[in-house]
C-alpha positions as a Markdown table, in Angstrom:
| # | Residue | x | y | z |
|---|---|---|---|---|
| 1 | Unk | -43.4 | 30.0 | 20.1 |
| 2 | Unk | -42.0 | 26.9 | 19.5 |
| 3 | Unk | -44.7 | 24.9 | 21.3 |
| 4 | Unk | -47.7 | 22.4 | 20.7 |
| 5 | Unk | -50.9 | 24.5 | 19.9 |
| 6 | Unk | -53.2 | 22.5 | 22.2 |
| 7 | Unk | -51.7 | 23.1 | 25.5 |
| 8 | Unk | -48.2 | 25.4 | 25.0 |
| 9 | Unk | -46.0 | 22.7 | 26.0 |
| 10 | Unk | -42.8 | 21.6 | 24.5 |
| 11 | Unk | -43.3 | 17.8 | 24.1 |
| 12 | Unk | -39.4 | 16.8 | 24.2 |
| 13 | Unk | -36.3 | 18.0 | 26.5 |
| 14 | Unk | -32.6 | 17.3 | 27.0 |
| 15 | Unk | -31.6 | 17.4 | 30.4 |
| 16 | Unk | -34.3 | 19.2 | 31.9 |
| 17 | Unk | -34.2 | 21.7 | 29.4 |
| 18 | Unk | -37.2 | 22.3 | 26.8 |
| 19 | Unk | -36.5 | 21.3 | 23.1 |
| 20 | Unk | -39.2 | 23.8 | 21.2 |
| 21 | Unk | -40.5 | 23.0 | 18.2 |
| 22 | Unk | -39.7 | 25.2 | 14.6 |
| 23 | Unk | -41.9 | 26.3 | 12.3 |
| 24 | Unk | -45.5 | 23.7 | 14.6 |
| 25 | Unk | -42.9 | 20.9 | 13.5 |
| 26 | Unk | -39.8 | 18.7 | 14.9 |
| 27 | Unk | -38.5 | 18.3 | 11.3 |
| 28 | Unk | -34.8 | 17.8 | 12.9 |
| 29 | Unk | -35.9 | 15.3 | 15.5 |
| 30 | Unk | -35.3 | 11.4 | 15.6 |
| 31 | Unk | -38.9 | 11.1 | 17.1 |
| 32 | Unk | -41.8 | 13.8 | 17.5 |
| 33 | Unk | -45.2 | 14.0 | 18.5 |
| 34 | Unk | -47.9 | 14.9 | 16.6 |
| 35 | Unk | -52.0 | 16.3 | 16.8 |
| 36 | Unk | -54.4 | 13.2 | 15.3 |
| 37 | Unk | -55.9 | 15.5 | 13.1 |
| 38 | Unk | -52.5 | 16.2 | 11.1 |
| 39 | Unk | -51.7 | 12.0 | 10.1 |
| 40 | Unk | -51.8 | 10.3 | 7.1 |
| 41 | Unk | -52.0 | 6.3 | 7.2 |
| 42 | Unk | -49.6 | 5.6 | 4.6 |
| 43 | Unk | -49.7 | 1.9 | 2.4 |
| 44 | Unk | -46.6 | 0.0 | 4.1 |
| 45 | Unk | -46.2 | -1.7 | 0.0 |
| 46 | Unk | -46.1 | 2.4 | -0.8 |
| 47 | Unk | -42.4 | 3.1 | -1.9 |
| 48 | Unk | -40.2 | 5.3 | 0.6 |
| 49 | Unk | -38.6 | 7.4 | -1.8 |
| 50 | Unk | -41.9 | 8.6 | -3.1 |
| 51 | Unk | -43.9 | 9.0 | 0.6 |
| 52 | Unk | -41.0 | 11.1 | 1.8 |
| 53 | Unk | -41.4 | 13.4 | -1.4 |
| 54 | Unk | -44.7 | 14.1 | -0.7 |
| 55 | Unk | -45.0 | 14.4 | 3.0 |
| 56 | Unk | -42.4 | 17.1 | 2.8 |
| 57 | Unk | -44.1 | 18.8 | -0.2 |
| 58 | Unk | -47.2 | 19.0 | 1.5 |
| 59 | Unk | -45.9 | 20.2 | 5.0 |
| 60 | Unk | -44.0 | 23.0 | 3.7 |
């Protein structure tokens, strides 16, 4: 439905208009908000290349 699973809300909007999530994820968005039990604290020394590698292997 395009919405957050906890309370069926779109989290971001453009002039007054709901921006709906794809797939439970805002994998096009500059920002986006997401539930505590899905994060990861990532090593900041960890290299960027290889983080972004896995985070989108394991999401989709």
């Amino acid at each position: 439905r395009g919405v957050m699973l906890a309370d069926g809300k779109a989290r971001f909007s453009i002039k007054g208009q709901p921006i709906y999530h794809f797939v439970g994820t805002s994998i096009f968005s500059e920002y986006t908000v997401v539930h505590v039990g899905c994060l990861a604290k990532v090593n900041p020394e960890a290299p960027p290349d290889k983080i972004c590698v896995v985070s989108c292997g394991i999401s989709t």
